[in-house]
C-alpha positions as CSV (number, residue, x, y, z in Angstrom):
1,X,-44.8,-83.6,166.2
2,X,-45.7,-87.6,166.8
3,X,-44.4,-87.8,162.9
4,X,-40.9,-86.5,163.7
5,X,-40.7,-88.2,167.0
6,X,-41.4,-91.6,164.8
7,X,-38.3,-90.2,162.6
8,X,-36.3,-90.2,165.0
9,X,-36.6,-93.3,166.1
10,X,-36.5,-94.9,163.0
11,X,-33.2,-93.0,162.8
12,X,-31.9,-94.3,166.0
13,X,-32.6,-98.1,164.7
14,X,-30.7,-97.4,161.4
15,X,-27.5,-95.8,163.0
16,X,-27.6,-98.5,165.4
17,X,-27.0,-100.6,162.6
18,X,-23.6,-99.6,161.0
19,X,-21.4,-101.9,162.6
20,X,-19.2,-101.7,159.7
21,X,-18.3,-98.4,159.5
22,X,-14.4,-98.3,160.6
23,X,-14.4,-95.6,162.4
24,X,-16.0,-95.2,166.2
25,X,-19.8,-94.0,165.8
26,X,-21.4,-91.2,167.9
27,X,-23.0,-91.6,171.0
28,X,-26.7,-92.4,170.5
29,X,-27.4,-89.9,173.2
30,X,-26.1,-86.8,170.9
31,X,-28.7,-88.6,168.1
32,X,-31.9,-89.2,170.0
33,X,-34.4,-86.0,171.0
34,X,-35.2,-86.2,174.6
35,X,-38.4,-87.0,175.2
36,X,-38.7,-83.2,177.0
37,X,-38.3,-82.1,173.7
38,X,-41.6,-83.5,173.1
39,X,-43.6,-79.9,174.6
40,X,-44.6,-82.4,177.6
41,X,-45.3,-79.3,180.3
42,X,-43.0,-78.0,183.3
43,X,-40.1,-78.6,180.7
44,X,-36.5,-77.1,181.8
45,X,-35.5,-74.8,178.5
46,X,-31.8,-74.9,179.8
47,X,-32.2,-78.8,179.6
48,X,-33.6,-79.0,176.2
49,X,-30.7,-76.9,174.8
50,X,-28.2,-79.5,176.4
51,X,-30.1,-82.7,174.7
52,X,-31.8,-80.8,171.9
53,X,-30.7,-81.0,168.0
54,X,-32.2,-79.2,165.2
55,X,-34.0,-81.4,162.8
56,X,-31.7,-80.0,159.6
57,X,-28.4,-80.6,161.8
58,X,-29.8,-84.3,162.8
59,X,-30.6,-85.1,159.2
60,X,-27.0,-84.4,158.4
61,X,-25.5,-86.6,160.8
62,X,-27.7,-89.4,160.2
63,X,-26.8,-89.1,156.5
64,X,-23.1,-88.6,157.4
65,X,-23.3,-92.1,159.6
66,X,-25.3,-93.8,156.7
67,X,-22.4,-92.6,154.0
68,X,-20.1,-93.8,156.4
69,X,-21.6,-97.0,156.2
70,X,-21.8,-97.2,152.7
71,X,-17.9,-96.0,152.2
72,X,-19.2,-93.0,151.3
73,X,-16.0,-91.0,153.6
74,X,-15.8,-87.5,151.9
75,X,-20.0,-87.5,152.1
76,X,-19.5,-88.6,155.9
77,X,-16.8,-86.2,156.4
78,X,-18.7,-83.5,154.8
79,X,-21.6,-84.2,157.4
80,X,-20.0,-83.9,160.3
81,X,-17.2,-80.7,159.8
82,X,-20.8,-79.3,159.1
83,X,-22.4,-80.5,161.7
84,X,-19.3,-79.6,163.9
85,X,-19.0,-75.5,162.9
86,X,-23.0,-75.6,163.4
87,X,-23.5,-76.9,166.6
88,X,-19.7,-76.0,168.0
89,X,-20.0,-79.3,169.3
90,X,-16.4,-80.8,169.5
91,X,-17.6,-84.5,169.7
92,X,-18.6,-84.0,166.0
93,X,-15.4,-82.9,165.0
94,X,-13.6,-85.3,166.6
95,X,-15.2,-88.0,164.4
96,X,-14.6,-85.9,161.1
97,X,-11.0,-86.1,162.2
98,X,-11.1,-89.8,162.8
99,X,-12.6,-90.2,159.4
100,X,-10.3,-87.8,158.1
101,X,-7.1,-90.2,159.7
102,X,-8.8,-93.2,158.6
103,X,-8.8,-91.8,154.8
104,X,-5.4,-90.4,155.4
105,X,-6.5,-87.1,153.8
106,X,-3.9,-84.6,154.9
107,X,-6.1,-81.3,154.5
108,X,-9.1,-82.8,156.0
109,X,-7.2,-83.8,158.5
110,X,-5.6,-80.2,159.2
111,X,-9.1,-78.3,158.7
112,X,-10.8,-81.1,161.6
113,X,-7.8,-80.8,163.8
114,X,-7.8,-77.1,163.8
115,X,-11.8,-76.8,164.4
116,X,-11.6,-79.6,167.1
117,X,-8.4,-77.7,168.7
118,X,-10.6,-74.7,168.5
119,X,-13.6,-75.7,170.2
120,X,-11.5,-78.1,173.0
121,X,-8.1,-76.7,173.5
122,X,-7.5,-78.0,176.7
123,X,-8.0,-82.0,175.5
124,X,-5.1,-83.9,175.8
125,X,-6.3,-86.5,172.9
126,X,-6.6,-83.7,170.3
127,X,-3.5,-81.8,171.5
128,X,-1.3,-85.8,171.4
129,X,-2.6,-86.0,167.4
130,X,-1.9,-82.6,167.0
131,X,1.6,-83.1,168.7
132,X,2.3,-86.3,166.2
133,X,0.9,-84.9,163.2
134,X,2.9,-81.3,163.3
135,X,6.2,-83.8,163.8
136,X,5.2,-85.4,161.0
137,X,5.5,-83.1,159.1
138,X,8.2,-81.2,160.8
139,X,6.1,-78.2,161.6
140,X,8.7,-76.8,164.9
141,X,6.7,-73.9,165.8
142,X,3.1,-75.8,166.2
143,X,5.0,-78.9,167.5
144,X,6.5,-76.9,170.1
145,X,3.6,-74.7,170.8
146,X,1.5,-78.2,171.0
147,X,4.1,-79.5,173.9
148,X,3.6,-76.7,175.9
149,X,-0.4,-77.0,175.8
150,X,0.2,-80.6,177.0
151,X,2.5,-80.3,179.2
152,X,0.4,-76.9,181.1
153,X,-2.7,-79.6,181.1
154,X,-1.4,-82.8,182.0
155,X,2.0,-82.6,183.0
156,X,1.7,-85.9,185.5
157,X,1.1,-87.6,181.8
158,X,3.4,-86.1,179.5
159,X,5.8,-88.1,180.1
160,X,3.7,-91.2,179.5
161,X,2.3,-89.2,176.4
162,X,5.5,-88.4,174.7
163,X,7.0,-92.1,174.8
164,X,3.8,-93.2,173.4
165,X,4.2,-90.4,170.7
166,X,8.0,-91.6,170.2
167,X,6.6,-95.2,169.7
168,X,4.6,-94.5,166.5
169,X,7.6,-92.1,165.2
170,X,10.0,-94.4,165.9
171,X,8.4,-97.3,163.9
172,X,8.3,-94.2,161.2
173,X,12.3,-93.5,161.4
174,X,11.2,-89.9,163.1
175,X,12.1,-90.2,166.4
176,X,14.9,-87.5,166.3
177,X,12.1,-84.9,165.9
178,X,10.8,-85.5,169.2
179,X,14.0,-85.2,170.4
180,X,14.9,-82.2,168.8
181,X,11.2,-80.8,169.5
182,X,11.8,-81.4,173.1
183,X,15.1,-79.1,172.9
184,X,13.0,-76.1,171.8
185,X,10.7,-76.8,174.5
186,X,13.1,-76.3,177.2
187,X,13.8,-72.8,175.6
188,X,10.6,-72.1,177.3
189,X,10.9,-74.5,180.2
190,X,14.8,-74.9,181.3
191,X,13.4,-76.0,185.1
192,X,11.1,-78.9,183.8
193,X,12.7,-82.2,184.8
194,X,10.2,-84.0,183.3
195,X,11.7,-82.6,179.9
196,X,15.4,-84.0,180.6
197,X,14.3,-87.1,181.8
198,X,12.1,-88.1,178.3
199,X,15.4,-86.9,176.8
200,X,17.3,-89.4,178.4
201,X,14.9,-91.8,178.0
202,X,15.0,-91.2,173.7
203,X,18.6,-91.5,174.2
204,X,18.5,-94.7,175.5
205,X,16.0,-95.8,172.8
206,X,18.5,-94.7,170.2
207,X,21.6,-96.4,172.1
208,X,23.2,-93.2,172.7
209,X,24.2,-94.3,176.1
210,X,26.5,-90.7,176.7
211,X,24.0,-88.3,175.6
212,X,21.1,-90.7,177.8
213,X,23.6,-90.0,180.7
214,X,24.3,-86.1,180.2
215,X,20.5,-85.6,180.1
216,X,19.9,-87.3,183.4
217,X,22.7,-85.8,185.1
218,X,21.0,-82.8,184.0
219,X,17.7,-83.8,185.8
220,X,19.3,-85.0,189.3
221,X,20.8,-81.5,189.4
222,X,17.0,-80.5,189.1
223,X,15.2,-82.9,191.2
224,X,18.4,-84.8,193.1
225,X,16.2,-86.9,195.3
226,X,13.6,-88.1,192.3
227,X,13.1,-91.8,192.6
228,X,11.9,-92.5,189.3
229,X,15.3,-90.6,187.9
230,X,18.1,-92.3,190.2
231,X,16.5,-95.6,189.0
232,X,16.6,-94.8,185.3
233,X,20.4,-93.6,186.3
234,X,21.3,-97.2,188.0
235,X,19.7,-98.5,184.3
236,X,21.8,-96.5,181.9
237,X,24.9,-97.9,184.2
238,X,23.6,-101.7,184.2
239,X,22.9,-101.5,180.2
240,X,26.5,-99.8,179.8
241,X,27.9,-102.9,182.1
242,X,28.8,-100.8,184.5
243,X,27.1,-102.7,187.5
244,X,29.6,-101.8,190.3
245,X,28.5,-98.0,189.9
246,X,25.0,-98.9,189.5
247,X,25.1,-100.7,193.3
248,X,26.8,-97.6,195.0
249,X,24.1,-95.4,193.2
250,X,21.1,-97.3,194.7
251,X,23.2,-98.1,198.5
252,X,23.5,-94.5,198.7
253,X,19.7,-93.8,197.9
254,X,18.6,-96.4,200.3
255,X,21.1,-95.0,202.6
256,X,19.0,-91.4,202.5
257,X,15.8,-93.2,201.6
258,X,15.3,-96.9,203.8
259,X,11.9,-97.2,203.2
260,X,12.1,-96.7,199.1
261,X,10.8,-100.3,198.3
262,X,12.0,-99.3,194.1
263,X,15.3,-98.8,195.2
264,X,15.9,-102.1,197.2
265,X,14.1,-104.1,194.0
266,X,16.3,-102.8,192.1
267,X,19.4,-102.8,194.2
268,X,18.5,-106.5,194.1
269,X,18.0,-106.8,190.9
270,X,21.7,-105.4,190.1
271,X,23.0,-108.0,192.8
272,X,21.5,-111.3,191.2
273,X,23.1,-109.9,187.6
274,X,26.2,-109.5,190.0
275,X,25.7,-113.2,190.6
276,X,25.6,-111.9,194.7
277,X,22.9,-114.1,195.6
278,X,23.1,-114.3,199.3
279,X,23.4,-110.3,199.6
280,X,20.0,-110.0,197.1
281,X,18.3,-112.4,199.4
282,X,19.0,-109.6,202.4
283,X,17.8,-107.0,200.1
284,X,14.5,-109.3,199.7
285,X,14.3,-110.1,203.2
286,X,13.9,-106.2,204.0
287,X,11.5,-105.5,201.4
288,X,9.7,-108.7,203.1
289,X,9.7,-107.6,206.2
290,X,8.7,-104.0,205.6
291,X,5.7,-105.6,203.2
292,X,5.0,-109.2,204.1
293,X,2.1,-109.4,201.4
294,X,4.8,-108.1,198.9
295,X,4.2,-111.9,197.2
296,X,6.5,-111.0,194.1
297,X,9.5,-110.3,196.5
298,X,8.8,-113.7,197.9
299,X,8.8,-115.2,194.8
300,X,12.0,-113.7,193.6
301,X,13.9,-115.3,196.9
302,X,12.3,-118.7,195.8
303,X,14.1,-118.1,192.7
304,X,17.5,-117.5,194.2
305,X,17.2,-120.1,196.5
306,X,16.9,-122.5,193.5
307,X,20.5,-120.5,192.2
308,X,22.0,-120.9,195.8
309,X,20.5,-124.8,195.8
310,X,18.6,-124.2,198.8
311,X,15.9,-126.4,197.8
312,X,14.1,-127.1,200.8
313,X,14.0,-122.9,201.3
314,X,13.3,-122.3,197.9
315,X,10.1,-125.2,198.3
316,X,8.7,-123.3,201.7
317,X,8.6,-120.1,199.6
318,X,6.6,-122.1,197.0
319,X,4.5,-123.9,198.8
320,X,3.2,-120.6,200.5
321,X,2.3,-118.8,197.8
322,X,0.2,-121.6,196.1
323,X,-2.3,-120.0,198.5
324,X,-2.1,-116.9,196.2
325,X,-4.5,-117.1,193.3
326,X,-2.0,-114.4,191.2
327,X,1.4,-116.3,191.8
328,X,0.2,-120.3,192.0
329,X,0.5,-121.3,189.2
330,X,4.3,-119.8,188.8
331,X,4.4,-121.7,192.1
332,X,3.6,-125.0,191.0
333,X,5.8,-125.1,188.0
334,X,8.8,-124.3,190.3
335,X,8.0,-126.7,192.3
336,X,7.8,-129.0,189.5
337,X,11.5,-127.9,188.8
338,X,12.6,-128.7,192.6
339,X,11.2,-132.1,192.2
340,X,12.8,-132.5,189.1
341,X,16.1,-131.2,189.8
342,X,15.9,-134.1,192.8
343,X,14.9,-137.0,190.5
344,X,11.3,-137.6,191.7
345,X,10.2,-137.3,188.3
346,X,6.4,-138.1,189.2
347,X,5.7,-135.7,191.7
348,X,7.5,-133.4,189.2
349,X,4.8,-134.1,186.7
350,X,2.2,-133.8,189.6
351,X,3.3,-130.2,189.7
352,X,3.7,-129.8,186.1
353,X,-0.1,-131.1,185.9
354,X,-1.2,-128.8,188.0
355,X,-0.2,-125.5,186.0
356,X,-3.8,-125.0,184.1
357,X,-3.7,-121.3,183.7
358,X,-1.3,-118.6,183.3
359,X,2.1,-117.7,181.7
360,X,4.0,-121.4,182.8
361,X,1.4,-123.3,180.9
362,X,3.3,-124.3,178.1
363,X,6.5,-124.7,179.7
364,X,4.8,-126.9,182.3
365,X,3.1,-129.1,179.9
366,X,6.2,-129.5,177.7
367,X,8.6,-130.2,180.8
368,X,6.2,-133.3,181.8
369,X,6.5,-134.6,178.3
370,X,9.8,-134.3,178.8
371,X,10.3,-136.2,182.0
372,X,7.5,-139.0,180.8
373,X,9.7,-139.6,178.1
374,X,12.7,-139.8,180.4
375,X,10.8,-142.4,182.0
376,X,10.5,-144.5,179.1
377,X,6.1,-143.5,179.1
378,X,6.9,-143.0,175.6
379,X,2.9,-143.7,174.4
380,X,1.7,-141.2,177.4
381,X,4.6,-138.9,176.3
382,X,3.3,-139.1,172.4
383,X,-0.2,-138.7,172.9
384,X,0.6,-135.3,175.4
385,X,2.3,-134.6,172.5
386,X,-0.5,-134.6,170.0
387,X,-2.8,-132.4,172.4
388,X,-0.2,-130.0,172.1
389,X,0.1,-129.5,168.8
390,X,-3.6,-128.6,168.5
391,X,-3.7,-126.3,171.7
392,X,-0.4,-124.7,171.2
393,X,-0.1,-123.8,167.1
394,X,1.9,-121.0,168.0
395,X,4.8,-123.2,169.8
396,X,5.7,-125.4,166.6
397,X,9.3,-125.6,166.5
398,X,9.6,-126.4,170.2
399,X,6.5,-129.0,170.2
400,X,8.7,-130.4,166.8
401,X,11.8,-130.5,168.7
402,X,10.1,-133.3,171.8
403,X,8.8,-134.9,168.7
404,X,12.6,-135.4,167.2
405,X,13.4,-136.5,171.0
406,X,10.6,-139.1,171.3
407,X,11.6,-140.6,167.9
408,X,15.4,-140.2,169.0
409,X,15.0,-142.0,172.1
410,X,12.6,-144.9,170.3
411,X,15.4,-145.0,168.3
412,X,13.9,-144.3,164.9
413,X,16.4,-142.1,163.8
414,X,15.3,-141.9,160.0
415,X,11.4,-140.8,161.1
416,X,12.7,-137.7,163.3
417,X,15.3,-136.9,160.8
418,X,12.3,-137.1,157.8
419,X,10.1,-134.4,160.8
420,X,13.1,-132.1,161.1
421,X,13.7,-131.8,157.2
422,X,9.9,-130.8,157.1
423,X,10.3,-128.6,160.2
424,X,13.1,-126.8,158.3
425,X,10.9,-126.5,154.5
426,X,8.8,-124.4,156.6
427,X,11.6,-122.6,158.9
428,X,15.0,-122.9,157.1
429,X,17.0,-120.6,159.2
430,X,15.9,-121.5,162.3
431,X,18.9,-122.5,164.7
432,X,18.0,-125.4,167.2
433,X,16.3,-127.3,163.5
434,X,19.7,-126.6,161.9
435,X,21.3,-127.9,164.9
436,X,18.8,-130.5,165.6
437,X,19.0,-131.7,161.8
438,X,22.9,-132.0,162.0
439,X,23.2,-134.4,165.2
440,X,20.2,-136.2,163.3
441,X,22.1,-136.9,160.3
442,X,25.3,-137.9,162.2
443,X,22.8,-140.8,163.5
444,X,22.1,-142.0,160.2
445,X,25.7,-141.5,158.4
446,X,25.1,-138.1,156.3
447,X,27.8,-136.6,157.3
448,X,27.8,-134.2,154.7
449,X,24.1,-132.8,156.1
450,X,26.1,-132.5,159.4
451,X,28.9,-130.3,158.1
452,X,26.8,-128.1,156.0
453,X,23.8,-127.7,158.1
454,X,26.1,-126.6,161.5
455,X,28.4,-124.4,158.7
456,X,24.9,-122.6,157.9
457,X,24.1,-122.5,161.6
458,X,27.8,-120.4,162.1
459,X,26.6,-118.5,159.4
460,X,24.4,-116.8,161.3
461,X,26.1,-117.3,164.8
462,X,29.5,-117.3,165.0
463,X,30.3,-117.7,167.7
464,X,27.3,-120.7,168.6
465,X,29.2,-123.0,171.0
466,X,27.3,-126.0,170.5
467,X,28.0,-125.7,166.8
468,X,31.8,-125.1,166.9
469,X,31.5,-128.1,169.2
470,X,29.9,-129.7,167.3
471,X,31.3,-129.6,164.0
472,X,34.7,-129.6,165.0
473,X,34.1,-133.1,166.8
474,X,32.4,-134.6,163.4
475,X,35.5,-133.9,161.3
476,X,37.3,-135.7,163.8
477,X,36.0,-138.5,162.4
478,X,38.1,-138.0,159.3
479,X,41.8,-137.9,159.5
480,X,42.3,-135.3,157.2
481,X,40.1,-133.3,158.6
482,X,42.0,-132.8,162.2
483,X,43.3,-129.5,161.4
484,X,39.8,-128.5,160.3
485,X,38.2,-129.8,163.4
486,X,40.8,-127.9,165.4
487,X,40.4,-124.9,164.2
488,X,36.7,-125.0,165.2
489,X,37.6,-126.5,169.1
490,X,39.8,-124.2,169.7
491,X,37.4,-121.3,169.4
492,X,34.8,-123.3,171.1
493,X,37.2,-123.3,173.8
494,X,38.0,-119.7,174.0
495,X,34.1,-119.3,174.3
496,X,33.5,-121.8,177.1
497,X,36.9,-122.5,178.7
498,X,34.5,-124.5,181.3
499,X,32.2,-125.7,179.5
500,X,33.2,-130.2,179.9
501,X,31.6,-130.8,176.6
502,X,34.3,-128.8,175.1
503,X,37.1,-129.8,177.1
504,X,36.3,-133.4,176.1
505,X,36.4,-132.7,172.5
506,X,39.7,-131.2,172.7
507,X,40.8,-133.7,174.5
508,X,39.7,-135.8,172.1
509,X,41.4,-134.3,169.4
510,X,44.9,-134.3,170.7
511,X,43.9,-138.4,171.3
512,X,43.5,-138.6,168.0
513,X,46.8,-137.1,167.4
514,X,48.5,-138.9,169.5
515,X,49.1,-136.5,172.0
516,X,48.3,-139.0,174.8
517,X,49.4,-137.1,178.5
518,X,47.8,-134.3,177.2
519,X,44.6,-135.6,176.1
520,X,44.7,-137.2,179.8
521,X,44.6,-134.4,181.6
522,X,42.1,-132.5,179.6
523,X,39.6,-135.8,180.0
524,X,40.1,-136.1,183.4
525,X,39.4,-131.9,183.5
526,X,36.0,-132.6,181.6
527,X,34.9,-136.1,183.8
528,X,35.4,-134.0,187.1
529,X,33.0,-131.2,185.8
530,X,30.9,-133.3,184.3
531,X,29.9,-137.5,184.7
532,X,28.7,-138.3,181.2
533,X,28.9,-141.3,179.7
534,X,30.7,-140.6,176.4
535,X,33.1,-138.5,178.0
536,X,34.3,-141.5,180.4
537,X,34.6,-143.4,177.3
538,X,36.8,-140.8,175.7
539,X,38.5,-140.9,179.2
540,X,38.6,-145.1,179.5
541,X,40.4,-145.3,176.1
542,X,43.3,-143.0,177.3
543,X,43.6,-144.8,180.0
544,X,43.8,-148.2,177.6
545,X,46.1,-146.4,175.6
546,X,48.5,-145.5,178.7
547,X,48.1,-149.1,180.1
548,X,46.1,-148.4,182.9
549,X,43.8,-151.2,181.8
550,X,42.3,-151.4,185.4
551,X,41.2,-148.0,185.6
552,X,39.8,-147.9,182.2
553,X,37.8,-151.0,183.1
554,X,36.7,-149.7,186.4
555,X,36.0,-146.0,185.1
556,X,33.3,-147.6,182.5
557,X,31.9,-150.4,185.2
558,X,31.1,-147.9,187.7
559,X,29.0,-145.9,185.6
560,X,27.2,-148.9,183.8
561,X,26.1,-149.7,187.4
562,X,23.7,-146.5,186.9
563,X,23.3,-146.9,183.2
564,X,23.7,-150.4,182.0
565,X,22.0,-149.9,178.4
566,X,24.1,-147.2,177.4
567,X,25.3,-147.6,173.6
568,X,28.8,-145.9,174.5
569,X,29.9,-148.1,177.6
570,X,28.4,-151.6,175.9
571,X,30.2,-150.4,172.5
572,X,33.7,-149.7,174.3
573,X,33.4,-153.2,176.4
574,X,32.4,-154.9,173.5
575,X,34.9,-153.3,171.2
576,X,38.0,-152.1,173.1
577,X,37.9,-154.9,176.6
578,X,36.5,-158.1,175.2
579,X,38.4,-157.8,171.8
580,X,41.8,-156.9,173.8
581,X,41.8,-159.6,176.3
């Protein structure tokens, strides 16, 4: 007995060892003898048959786990179906299934599926793979048969099962099987809910907004006051656009249902879309008030109070949840932006420096590069820079892009257009490089880099504002080109009839045409929206033009006094006043 006690544990130490077998091994526990098994006296014989293995049973599981180990799988598999129909112990057949799936053997898979299914028909794991793999391969009967097992066993997880299922069979193309699978379930079960509701949920997946909306109409009628449901009703309607509907949906609920905290989130939610900020911040305020440590609501209203310009409201907000170890690090970043967004750029980087962990940690360490080099730190800005590069890999194209910036604003214009062309070798479709590359390459004279890479750009994205803008601005450049350059402005325009980039390029145009009242008023339009330097020069030289001299020459000294370096203000007094006079 002291010989086969030694065994064992020699045993134990090899199956410890086969830690590259790729598929889980068995519990050590279901290996190793207890030591009652030992004959040590006053034994419990109902015990020992719980922990107790037969020798011939054990050898074939160790040499199951050691052909596992060697890649041995139909040995290993072998072992343990045997193993399994000896000892009717389920665990065993579980792991010929798993070595089964892993060898993607379909009748191995079948005959361990069947014996595990057999010998533990009331697990939900076996009765999920049992589910996927009789979808697979389009078995109705045992799919359906499989759903109602589940759904008798676990039907507070089904839900969460079947969405999980419809991931993998979606990835596969199969998802209408579930679907359909689900219809001959609710031949059996045309009262479950639950049933609808997945339904309208696969509908949404495949973008059948009307059949997503039948099949929760369908469980309202069931369950009319199910919260979960009315929500995923006020979702369909916000995906279809349909906001208004969605907002009397969830008023309505909240009027029956006050308290529901999932129906004012979302009623708020549908409000800020709505762009009704002040009437979301009530919604919050509730919610607040109802659940004052309800820190993500508070957080939301910081938000909004940034959209509203509330600054100092949004900054209490912020300030009190840096006293929450889950939201301050979102804290400090926003605060970051209010200081920003107010000019003090170094206590905006004294925020920025304090985002260490979390989510914001990228976007808080770029946006202080960002304002160093706004602040002319270009050296402290270049060296952040580096750091980056090694601690973010993943973020190349954006940590390439403040690259192209710092060389832009040093004014070496050839070295960031050099970085962009490598940035593009390795990403050649990728939009903000194209667009990045083109403005590059006005900078240095190719114009015929410009053109094509912001025509390969609309390629891909039509309808890409800054593009149309773009390009249509460069021909300008070229006589011949207006009608060319028009073509593009005027769809720019339809897209952002606001935007006072836009409006200043056409107004441009119709300067260069000649059109000069016109190209006034659409100027002026873009200046009042928008106080940008090039765009009062485009402005100053109608006003040349039209012989309002004075204005022109006041227009351009009033905003040197805030920016007296800038290239398109010294170029239009050195060019257009001086040479005139």
């Amino acid at each position: 007995m002291l010989i086969f006690r030694l065994l064992l544990l020699t045993a134990f130490v090899l199956l410890s060892g086969c830690a590259n077998f790729s598929v889980k091994p068995i519990d050590s526990k279901e290996v190793i003898v207890s030591v009652d098994s030992a004959g040590i006296k006053g034994n419990d014989p109902q015990k020992e048959s719980k922990t107790y293995i037969e020798p011939d049973v054990f050898f074939i599981l160790m040499t199951a786990e050691l052909a596992g180990q060697r890649g041995q799988y139909d040995v290993a598999f072998d072992g343990y179906i045997t193993a399994a129909k000896r000892t009717q112990n389920p665990k065993y057949s579980e792991r010929a299934l798993m070595i089964a799936m892993y060898v993607k053997n379909p009748s191995k898979i079948n005959e361990a599926l069947e014996l595990w299914l057999k010998q533990d028909p009331n697990n939900p794991a076996v009765r999920k793979i049992a589910v996927l793999y009789s979808l697979r391969s389009e078995n109705k009967l045992a799919s359906t048969q499989h759903l109602n097992a589940l759904l008798d066993s676990d039907p507070l997880g089904f839900e969460s099962v079947l969405l999980e299922l419809s991931g993998v069979l979606q990835k596969e193309g199969k998802i209408d099987r579930v679907y359909e699978a689900l219809d001959d379930l609710l031949k059996l079960h045309p009262e479950k809910a639950e049933i609808y509701f997945v339904q309208s949920m696969l509908a949404m997946q495949k973008k059948d907004k009307n059949l997503a909306e039948a099949k929760i109409q369908q469980v309202l009628k069931l369950r009319p006051d199910w919260d979960k449901a009315l929500i995923f009703k006020a979702q369909i309607d916000i995906f279809s656009g349909n906001f208004k509907k969605a907002k009397l949906l969830l008023k309505e609920a909240l009027l029956k249902y006050p308290k529901n905290i999932k129906f004012s989130k979302m009623l708020a939610q549908v409000l800020i879309k709505t762009e009704e900020y002040r009437e979301a911040i009530d919604v919050y305020k509730r919610v607040v008030s109802m659940n004052p440590k309800d820190y993500e609501s508070h957080f939301s209203m910081g938000l909004i109070y940034m959209q509203l310009n509330h600054d100092n409201d949004a900054d209490a907000i912020f300030k009190q949840l840096v006293d929450q170890p889950e939201w301050k690090y979102q804290a400090y970043f926003y605060l970051g932006k209010i200081e920003e967004k107010q000019g003090h750029l170094k206590k905006a980087i004294g925020w920025f420096d304090k985002v260490i962990d979390g989510s914001y940690v990228f976007d808080a360490s770029i946006s202080s590069v960002s304002l160093l080099q706004k602040d002319n730190q270009l050296d402290e800005a270049g060296s952040r820079l580096s750091f980056l590069q090694t601690k973010f890999p993943k973020q190349k194209v954006r940590l390439l892009l403040a690259q192209v910036e710092l060389f832009s604003q040093q004014k070496q214009y050839d070295k960031a257009y050099n970085l962009l062309n490598v940035g593009l070798a390795e990403f050649p479709d990728q939009k903000n490089l194209l667009y990045a590359r083109a403005l590059m390459a006005g900078r240095i004279g190719k114009s015929d880099v410009v053109e094509a890479d912001l025509k390969k750009l609309l390629s891909v994205d039509p309808d890409n504002i800054e593009a149309l803008n773009a390009l249509g601005y460069t021909l300008l450049a070229n006589p011949n080109r207006y009608a060319d350059a028009e073509k593009y402005l005027e769809k720019a325009l339809s897209l952002a009839p606001d935007e006072a980039v836009v409006i200043d390029s056409y107004g441009w145009l119709l300067f260069k045409r000649g059109d000069l009242m016109k190209a006034l008023g659409y100027l002026e339009k873009a200046y009042s929206k928008q106080h940008e330097n090039e765009i009062a020069v485009h402005l100053a030289e109608v006003l040349w033009e039209l012989g309002k001299r004075d204005d022109a020459e006041k227009l351009v000294n009033k905003a040197m006094k805030e920016t007296p370096n800038d290239e398109f203000l010294l170029d239009f007094k050195r060019r257009v006043v001086k040479s005139k006079k």
